[in-house]
Every structure is written in C-alpha cells, then in structure tokens.
MMTF fields as JSON, N, C-alpha, C and O atoms, coordinates in Angstrom:
{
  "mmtfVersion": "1.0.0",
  "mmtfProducer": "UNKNOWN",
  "numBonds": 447,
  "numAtoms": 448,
  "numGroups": 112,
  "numChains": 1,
  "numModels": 1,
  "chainsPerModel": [1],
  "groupsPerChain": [112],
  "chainIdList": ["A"],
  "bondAtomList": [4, 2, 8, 6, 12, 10, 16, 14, 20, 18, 24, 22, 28, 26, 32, 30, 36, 34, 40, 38, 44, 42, 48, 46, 52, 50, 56, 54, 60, 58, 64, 62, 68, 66, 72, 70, 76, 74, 80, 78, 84, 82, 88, 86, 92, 90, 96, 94, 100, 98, 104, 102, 108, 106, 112, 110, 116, 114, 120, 118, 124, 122, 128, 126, 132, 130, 136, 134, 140, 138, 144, 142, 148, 146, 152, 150, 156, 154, 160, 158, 164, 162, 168, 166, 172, 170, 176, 174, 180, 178, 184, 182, 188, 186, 192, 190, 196, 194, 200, 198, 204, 202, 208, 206, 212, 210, 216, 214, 220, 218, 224, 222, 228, 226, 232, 230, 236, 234, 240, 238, 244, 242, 248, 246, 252, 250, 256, 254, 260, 258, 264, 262, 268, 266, 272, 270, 276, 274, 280, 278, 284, 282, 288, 286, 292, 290, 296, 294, 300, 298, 304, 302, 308, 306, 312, 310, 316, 314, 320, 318, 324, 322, 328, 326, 332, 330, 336, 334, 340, 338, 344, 342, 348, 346, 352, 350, 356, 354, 360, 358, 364, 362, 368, 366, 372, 370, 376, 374, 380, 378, 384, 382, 388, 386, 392, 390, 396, 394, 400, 398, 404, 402, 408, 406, 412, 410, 416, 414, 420, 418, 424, 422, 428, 426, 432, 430, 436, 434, 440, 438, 444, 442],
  "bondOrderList": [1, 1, 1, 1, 1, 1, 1, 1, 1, 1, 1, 1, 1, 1, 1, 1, 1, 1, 1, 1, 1, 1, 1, 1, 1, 1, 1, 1, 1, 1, 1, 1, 1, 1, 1, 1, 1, 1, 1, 1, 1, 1, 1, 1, 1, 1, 1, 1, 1, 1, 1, 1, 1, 1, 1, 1, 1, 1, 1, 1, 1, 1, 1, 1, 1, 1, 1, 1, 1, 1, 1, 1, 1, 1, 1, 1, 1, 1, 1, 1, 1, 1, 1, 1, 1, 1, 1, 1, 1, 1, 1, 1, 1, 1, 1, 1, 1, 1, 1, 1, 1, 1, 1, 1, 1, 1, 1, 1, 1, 1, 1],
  "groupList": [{"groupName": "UNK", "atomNameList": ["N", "CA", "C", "O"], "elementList": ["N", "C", "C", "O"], "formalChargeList": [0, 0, 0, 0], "bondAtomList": [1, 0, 2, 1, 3, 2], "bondOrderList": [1, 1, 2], "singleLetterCode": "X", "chemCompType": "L-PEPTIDE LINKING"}],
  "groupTypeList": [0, 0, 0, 0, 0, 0, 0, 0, 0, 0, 0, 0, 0, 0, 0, 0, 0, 0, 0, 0, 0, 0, 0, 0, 0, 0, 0, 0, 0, 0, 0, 0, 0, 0, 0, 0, 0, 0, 0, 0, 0, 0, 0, 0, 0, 0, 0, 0, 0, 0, 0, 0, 0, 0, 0, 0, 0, 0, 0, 0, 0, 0, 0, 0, 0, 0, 0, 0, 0, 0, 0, 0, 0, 0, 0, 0, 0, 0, 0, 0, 0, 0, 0, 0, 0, 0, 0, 0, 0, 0, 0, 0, 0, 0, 0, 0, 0, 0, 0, 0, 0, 0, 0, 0, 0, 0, 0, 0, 0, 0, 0, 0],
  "groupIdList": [1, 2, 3, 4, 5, 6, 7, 8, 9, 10, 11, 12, 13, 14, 15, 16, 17, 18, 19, 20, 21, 22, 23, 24, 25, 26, 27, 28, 29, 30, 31, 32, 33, 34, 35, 36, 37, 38, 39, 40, 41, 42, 43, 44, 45, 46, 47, 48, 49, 50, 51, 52, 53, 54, 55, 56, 57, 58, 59, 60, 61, 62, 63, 64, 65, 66, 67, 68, 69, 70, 71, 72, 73, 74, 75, 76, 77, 78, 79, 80, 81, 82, 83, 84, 85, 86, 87, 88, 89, 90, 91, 92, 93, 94, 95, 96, 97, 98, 99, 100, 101, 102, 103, 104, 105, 106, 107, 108, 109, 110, 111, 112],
  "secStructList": [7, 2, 2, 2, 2, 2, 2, 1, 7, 6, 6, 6, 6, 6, 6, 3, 3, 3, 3, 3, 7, 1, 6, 6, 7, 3, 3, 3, 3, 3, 1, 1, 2, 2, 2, 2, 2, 2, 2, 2, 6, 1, 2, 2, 2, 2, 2, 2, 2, 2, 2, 6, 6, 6, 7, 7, 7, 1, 7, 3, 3, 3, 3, 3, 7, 7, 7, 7, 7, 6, 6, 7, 7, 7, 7, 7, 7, 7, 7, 7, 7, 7, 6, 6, 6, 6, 6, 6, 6, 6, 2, 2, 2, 2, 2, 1, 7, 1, 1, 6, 6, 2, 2, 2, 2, 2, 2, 2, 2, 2, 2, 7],
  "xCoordList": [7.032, 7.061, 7.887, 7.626, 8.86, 9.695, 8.74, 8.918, 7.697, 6.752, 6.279, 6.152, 6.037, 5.57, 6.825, 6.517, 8.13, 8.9, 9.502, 10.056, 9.199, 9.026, 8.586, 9.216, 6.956, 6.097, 6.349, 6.586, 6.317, 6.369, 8.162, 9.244, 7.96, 9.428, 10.185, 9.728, 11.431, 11.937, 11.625, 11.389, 11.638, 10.743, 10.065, 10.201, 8.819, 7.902, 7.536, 6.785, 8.8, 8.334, 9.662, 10.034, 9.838, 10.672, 9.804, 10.011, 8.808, 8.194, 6.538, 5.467, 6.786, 5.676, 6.204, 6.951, 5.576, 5.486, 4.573, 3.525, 4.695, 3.358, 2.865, 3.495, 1.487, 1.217, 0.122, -0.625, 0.186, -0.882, -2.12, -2.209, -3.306, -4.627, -5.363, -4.874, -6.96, -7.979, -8.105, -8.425, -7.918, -8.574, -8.153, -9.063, -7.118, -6.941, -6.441, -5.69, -6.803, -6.661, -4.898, -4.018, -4.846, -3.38, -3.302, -4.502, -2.965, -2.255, -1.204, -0.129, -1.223, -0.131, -0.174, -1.266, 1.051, 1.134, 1.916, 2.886, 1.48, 2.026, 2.484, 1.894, 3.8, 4.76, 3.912, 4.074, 2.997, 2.467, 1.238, 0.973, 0.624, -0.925, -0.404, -0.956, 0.622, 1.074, 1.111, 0.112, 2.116, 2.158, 0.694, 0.133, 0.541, -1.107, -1.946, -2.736, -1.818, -2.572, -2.064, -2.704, -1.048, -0.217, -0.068, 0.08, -0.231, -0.504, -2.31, -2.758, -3.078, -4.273, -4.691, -5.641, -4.042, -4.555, -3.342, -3.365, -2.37, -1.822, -2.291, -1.783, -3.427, -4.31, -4.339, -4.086, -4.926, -5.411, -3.697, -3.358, -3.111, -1.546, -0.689, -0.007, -1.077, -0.645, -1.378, -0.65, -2.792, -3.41, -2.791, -2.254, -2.918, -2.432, -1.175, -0.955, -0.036, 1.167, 1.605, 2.668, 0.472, 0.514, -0.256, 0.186, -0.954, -1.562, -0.91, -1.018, -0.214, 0.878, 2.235, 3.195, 2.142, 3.102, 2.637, 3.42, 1.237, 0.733, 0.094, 0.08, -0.422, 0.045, -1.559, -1.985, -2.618, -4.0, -4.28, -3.808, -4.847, -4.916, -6.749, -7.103, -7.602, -9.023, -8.968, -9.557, -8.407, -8.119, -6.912, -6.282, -6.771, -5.477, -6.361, -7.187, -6.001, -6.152, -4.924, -3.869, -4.867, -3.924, -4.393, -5.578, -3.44, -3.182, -2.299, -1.228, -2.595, -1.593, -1.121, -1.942, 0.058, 1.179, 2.284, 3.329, 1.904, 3.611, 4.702, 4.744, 5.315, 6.877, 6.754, 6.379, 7.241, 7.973, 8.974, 9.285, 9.401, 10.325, 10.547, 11.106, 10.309, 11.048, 12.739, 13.327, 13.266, 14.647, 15.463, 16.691, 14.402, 14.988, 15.299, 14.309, 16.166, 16.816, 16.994, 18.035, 16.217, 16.256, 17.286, 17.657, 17.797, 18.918, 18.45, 17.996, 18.607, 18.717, 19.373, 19.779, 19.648, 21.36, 20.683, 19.486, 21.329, 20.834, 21.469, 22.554, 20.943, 21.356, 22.6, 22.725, 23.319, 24.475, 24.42, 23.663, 24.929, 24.904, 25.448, 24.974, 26.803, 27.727, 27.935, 27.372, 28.574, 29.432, 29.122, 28.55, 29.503, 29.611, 28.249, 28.042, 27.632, 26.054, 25.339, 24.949, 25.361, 24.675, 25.768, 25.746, 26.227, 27.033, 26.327, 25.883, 26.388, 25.983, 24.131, 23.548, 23.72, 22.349, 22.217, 21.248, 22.547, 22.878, 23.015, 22.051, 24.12, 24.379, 23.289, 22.534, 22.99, 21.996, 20.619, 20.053, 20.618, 18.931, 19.517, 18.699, 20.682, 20.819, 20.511, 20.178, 20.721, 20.662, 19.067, 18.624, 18.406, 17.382, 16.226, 16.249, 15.496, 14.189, 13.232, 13.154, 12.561, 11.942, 10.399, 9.677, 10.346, 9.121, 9.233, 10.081, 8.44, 8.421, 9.788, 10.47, 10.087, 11.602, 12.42, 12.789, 12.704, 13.902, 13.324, 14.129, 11.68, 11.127, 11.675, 12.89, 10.632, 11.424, 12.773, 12.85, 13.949, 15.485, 15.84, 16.736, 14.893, 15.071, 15.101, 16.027, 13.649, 13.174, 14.075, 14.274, 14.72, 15.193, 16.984, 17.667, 17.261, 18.066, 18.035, 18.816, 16.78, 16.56, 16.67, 17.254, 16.344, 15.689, 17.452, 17.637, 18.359, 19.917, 20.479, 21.683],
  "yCoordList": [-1.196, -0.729, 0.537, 1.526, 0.475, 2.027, 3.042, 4.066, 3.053, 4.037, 4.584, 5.808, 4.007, 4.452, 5.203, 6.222, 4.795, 5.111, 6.364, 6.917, 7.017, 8.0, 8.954, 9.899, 8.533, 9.418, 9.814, 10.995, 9.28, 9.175, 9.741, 9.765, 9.983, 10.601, 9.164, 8.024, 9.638, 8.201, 7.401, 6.193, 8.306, 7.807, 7.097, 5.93, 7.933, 6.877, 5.236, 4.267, 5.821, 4.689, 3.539, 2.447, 3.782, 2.922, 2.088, 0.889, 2.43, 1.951, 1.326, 1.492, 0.547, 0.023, -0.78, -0.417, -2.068, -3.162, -2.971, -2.487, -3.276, -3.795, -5.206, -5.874, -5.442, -6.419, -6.374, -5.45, -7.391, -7.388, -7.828, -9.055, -7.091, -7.074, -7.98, -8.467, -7.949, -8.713, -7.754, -6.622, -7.895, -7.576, -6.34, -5.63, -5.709, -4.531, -3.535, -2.563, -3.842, -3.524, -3.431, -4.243, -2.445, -2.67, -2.822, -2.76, -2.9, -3.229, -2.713, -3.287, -1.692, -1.163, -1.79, -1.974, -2.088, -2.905, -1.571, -1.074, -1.153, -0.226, -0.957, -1.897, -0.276, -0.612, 0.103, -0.271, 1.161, 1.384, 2.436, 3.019, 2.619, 3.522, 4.727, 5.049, 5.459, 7.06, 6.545, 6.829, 5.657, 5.8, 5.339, 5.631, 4.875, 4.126, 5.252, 5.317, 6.238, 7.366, 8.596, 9.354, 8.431, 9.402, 9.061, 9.807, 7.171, 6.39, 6.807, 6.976, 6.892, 7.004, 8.22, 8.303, 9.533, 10.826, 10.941, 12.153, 10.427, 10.455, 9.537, 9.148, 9.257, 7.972, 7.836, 7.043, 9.45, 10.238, 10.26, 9.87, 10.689, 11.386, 9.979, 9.906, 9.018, 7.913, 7.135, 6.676, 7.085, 6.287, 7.372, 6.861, 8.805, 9.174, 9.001, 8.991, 8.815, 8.19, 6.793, 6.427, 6.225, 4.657, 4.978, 4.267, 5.568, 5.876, 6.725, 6.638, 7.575, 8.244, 7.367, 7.809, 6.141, 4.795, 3.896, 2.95, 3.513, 2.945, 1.746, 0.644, 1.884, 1.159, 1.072, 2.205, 0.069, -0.123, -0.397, -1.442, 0.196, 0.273, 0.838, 1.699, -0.134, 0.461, 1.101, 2.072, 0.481, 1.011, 0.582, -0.475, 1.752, 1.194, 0.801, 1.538, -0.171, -1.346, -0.462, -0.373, 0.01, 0.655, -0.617, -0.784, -1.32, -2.493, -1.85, -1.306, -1.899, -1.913, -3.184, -3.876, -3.644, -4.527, -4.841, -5.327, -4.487, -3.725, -5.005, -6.113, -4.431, -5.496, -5.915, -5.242, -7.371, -8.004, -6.805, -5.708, -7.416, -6.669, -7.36, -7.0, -8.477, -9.915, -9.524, -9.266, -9.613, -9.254, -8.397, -8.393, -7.338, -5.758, -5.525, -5.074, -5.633, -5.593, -4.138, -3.515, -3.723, -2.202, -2.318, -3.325, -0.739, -0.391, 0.103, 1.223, -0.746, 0.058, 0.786, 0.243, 1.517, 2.031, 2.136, 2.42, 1.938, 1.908, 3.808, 4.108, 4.54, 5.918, 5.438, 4.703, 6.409, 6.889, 7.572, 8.514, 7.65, 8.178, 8.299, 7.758, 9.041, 8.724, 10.537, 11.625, 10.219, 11.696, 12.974, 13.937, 12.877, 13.941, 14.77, 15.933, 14.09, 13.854, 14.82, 15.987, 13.694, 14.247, 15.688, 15.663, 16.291, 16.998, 18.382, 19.38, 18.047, 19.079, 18.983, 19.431, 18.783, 18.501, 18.855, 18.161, 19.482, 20.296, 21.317, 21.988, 22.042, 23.288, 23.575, 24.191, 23.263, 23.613, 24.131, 25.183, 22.654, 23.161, 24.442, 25.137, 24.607, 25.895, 27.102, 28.05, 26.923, 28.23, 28.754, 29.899, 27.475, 27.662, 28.492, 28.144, 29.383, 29.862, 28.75, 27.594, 29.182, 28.421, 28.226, 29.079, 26.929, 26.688, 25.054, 24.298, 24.617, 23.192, 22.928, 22.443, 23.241, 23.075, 22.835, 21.667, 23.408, 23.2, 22.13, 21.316, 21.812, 20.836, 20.043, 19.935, 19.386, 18.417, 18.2, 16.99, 18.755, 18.075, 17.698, 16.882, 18.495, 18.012, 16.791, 16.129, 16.298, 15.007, 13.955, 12.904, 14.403, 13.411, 13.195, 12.18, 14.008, 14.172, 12.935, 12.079, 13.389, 12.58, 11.229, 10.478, 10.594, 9.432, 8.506, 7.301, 9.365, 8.821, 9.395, 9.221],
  "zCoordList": [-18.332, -19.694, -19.769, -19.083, -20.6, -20.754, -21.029, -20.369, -21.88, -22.152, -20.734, -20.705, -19.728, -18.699, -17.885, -17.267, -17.848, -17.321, -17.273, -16.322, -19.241, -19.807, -19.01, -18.536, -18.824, -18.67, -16.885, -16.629, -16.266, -14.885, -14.12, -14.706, -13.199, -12.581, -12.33, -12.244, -12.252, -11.846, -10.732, -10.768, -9.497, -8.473, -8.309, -7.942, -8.662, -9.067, -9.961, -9.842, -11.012, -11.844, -10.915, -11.343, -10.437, -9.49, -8.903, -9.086, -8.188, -7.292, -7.867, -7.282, -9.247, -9.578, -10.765, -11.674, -10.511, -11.651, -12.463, -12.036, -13.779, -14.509, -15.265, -16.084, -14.698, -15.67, -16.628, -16.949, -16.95, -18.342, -18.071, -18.012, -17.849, -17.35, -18.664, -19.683, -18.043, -18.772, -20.031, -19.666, -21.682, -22.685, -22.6, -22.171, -22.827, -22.982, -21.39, -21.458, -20.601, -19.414, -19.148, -19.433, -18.662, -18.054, -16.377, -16.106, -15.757, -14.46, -13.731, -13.907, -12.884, -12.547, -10.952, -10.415, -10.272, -9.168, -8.533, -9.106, -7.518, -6.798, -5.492, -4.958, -5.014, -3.439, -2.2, -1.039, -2.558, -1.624, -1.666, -2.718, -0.679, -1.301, -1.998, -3.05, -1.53, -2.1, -3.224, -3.885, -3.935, -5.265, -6.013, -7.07, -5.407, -6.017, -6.183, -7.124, -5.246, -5.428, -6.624, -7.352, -6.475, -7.274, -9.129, -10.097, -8.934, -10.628, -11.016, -12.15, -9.727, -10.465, -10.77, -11.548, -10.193, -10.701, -11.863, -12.079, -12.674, -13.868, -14.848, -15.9, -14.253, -15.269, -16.98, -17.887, -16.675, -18.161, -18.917, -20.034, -18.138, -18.941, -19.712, -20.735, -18.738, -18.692, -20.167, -21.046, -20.248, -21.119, -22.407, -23.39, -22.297, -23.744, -24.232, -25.443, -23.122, -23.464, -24.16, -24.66, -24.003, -24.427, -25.794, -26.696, -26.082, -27.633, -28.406, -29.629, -27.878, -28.711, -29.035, -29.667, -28.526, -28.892, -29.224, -29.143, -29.773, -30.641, -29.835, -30.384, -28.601, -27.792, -27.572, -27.349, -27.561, -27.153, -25.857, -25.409, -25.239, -23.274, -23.781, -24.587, -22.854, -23.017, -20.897, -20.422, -20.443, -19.124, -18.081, -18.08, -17.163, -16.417, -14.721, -14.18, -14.339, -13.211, -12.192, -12.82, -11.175, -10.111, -8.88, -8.593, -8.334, -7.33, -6.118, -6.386, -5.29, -3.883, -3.433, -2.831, -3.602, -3.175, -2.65, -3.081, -1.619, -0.303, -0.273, 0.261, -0.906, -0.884, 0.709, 1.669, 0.621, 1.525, 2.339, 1.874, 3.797, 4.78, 5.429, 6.465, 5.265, 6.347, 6.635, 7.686, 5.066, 5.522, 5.574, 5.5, 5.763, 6.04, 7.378, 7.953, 8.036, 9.499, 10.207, 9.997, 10.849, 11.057, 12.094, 12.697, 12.22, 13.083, 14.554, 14.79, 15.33, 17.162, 17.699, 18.726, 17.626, 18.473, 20.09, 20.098, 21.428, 22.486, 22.813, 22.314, 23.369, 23.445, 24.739, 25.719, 23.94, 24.557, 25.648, 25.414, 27.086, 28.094, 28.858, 29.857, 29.074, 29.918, 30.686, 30.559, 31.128, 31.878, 31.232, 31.745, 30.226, 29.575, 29.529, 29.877, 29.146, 28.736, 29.859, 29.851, 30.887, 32.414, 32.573, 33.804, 32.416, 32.577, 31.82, 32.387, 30.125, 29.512, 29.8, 28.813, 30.27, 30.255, 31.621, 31.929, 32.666, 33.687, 33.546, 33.914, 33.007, 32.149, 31.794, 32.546, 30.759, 29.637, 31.218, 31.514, 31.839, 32.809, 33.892, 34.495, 34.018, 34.739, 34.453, 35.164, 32.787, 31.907, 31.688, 31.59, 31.654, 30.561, 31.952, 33.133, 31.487, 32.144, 32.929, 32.513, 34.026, 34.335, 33.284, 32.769, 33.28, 32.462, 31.75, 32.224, 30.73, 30.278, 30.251, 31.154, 29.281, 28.737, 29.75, 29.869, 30.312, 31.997, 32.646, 33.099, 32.887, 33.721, 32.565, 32.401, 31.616, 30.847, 30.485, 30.272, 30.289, 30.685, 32.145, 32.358, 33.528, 34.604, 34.788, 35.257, 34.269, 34.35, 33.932, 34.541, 32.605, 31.78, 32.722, 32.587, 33.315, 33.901, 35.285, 35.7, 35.633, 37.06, 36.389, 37.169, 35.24, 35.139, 34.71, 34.88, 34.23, 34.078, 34.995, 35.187]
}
C-alpha cells in the first residue's frame, strides 16, 4: 500500500508485502524478523496513518516470511598466496613485539 510506504523509510518499506487479513485486519508479510520487529513497534504510527487516509484497519497482523535463496549464488574467492605474501608476512613478524600477534602471523606463516 503507498500509504504505508509513506509512512515507513524506504528501507523498510522495501522489505515487506501486504495482504488483506480477516475483517478488517491487515497483514504485513515481513523478509525477515528485524523488520518484523521494527513493523510491530510502528504499529500505532502505522494504524493512525491508515485513518488519516480514510482507510478502516481494526488491527495490523506482522508475519515473518524469508524470501527464497535457492538462486542466490554466493561468492568464494580461494585466498591468494603467493611470494609476495609469505614475504610481507615475515617482515611484518620480524617487526612486531613478542606476544599473540607475532605468535599468530607465525603460525599462519608456518601453515603456507
């Protein structure tokens, strides 16, 4: 509903459908709990926005409904590690004080 879209940041109103509930009821379908949480403490702001547009809502219904991600293909990159690398990461453990920090790049050192 544009009225809601109004009222709400774009953000947000990005990230929620609406449908048309039982008898007055509205329905807001949220992408994920934050916004679900974030539609139900604007509840109040929300129901007076819809009556200042003439608009009859006896209550709003907040739903959690996490979009699909089947074909969202995330990115791997395998880390990079060559010469250079083992090189500056030597340096660096020569410099650094003895303590975690120097042990941990040691390590990481030993392990490439």
């Amino acid at each position: 509903m544009k009225v809601l879209r109004r009222v709400l940041p774009r953000a947000l109103g990005a990230e929620l459908t609406v449908d048309a509930g039982e008898s007055g009821e509205l329905r807001l379908v949220a992408a994920s709990g934050a916004v679900a949480a974030l539609l139900r403490q604007r509840g109040s702001d929300l129901m007076s926005a819809l009556a200042r547009e003439g608009l009859e809502c006896t209550a709003i219904r907040v739903v959690v409904q996490p979009r699909p991600t089947a074909g969202v293909e995330r990115k791997t990159h395998a880390i990079q590690w060559d010469e250079s690398a083992s090189q500056a990461l030597s340096k660096l453990c020569g410099t650094l004080p003895d303590g975690p920090l120097k042990a941990a790049v040691g390590r990481l050192l030993r392990r490439h």
